[in-house]
C-alpha positions as CSV (number, residue, x, y, z in Angstrom):
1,X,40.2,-64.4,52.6
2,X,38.9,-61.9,50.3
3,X,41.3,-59.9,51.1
4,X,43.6,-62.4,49.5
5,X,41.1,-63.6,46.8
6,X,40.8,-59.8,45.4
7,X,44.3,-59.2,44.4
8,X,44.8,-62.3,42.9
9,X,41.3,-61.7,40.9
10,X,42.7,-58.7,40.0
11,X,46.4,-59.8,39.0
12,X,44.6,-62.8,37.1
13,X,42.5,-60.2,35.5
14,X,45.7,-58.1,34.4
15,X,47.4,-61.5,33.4
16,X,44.8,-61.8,30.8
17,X,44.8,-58.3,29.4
18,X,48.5,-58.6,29.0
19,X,48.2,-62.0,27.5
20,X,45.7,-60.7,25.1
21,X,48.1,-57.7,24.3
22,X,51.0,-59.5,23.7
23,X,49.0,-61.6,20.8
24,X,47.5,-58.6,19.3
25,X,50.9,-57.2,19.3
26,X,52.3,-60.6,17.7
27,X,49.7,-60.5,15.3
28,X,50.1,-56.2,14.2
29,X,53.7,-57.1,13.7
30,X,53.5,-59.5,11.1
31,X,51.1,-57.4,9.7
32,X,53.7,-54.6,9.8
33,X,56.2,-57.1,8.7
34,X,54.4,-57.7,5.7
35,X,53.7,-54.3,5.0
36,X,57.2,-53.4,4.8
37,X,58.1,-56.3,2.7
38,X,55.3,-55.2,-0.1
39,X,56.8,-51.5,0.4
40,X,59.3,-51.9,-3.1
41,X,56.2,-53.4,-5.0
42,X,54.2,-50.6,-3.2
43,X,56.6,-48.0,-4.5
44,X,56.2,-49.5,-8.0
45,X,52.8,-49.0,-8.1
46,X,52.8,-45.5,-7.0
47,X,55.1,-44.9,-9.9
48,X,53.4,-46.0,-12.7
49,X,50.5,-44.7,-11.2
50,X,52.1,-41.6,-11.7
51,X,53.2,-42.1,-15.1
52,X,50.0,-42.4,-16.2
53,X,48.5,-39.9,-14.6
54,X,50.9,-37.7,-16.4
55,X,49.9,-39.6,-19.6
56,X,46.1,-38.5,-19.3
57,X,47.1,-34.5,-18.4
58,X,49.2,-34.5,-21.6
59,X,46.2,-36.7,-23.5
60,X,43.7,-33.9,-22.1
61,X,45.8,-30.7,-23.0
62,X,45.9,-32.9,-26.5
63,X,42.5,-32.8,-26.9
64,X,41.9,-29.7,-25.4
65,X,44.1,-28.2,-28.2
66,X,42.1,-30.0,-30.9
67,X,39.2,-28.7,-30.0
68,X,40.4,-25.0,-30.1
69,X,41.9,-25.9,-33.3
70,X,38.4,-27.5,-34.8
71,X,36.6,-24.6,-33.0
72,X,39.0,-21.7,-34.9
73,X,38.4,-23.6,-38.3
74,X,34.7,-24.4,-37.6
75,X,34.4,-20.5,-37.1
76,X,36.2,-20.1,-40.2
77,X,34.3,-22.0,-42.8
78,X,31.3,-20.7,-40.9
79,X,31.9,-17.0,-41.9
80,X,32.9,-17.9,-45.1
81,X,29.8,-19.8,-45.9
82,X,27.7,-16.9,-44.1
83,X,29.4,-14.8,-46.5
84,X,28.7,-16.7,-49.4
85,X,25.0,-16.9,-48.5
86,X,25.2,-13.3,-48.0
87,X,26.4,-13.1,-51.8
88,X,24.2,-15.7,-53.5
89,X,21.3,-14.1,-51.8
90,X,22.4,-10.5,-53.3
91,X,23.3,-12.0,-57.1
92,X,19.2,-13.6,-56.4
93,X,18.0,-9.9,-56.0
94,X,19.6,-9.1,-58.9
95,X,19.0,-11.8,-61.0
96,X,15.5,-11.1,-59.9
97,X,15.9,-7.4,-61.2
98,X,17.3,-8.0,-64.1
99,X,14.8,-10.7,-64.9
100,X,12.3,-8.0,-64.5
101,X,13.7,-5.5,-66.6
102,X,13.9,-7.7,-69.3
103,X,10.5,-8.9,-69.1
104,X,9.6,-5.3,-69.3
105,X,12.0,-4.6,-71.8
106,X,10.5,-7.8,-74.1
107,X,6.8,-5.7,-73.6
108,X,7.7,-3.1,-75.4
109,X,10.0,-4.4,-78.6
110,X,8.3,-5.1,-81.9
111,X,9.8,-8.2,-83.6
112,X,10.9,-7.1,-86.4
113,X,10.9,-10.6,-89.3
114,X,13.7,-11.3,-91.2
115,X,13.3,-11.2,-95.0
116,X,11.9,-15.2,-95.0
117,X,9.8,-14.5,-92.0
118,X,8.1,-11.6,-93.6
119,X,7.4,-13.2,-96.9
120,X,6.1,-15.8,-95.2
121,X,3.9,-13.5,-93.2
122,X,3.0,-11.6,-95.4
123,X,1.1,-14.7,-96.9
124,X,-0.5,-15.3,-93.7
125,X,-1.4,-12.3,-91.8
126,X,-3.9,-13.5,-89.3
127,X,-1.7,-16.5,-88.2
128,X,1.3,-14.3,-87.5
129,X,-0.8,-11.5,-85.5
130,X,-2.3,-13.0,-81.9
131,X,-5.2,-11.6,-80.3
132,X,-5.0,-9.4,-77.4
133,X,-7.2,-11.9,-75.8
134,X,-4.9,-14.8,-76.3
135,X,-1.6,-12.9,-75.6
136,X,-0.5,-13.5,-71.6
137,X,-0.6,-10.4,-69.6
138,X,2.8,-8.4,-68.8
139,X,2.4,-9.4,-65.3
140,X,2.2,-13.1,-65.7
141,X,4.7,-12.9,-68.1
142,X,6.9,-11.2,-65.8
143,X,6.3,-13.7,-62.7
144,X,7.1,-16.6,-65.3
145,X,10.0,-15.0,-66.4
146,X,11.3,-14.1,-62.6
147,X,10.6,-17.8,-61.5
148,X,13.0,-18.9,-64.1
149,X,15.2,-16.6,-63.6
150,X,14.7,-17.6,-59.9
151,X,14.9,-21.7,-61.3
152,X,18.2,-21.1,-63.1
153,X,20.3,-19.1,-60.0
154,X,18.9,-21.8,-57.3
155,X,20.3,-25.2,-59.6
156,X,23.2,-23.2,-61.7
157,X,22.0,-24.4,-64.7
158,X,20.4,-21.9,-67.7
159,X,16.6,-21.8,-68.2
160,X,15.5,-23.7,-70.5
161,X,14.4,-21.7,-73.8
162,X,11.0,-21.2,-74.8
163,X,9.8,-20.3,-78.0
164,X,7.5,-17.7,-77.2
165,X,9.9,-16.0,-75.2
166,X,12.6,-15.4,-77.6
167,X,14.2,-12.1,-77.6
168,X,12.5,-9.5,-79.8
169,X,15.5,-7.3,-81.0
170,X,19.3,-7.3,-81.0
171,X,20.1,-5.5,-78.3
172,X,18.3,-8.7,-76.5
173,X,19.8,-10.9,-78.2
174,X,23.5,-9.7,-77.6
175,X,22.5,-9.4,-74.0
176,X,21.2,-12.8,-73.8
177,X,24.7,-13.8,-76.0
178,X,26.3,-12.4,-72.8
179,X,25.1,-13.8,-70.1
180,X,24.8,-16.9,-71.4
181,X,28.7,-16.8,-72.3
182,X,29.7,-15.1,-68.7
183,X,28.4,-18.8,-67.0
């Protein structure tokens, strides 16, 4: 008997792997089925997925654009301004120069009174005439007159005028007359 009981173990045994098969089948064809039937909405959704992928690459080369475009004109205004520096910087030297010539110039001029000035003067001799003491020294004098100089170019406005400082003799004065009208 177990030569009979084998093959019918064994043909039981195939029964129920084909069984099994035939269900696993069943159940990968409705899933094929179902596939197939979501293949239009599947193609749909591939295409737009496409459309906006070529949205973004035309977005990216947008920006990509605008950015060499804000790089080329960021480059721009920076030279010019580098260049500008470069100018202001120079027209502070010279300022600075200038400022110093003058002060040296103002050293050596005598003030020479108009007619009212000298008659009133003349009445008080010791009041017009400053010690040596008291004067300031060509030096400080100088500095002071650089730092305004130096004052006036950095805000754009003239220096303010001081008294003490006022030019001694014409050719000053026409100069000063100048630069105050080339602002």
């Amino acid at each position: 008997m177990s030569e009979t009981i084998l093959p019918l173990i064994l043909d039981g045994l195939l029964v129920v792997l084909l069984l099994a098969t035939i269900v696993y089948a069943m159940i990968l064809n409705r899933k094929l089925n179902r596939l197939r039937g979501n293949h239009d909405e599947m193609e749909v959704f591939v295409d737009k997925l496409n459309v906006a992928c070529a949205r973004a690459e035309s977005a990216t080369a947008g920006l990509r654009n605008a950015g060499e475009n804000g790089k080329t004109v960021f480059k721009e205004s920076a030279s010019k301004a580098e260049a500008l520096r470069d100018e202001l910087a120079f027209l502070v030297e010279r300022a600075d120069i200038v400022a110093g010539r003058l002060a040296t110039a103002s050293e050596g001029t005598k003030v020479v009174p108009s007619e009212a000035q000298a008659q009133g003067s003349a009445a008080k001799p010791e009041a017009a005439r400053k010690p040596a003491s008291k004067r300031p020294a060509p030096a400080a004098r100088r500095g002071q007159d650089a730092g305004r100089a130096k004052e006036s170019a950095r805000t754009g406005r003239a220096a303010p005028a001081d008294d003490s400082a006022s030019p001694g003799s014409e050719a000053e004065e026409e100069l000063l007359k100048a630069l105050r009208n080339a602002r």
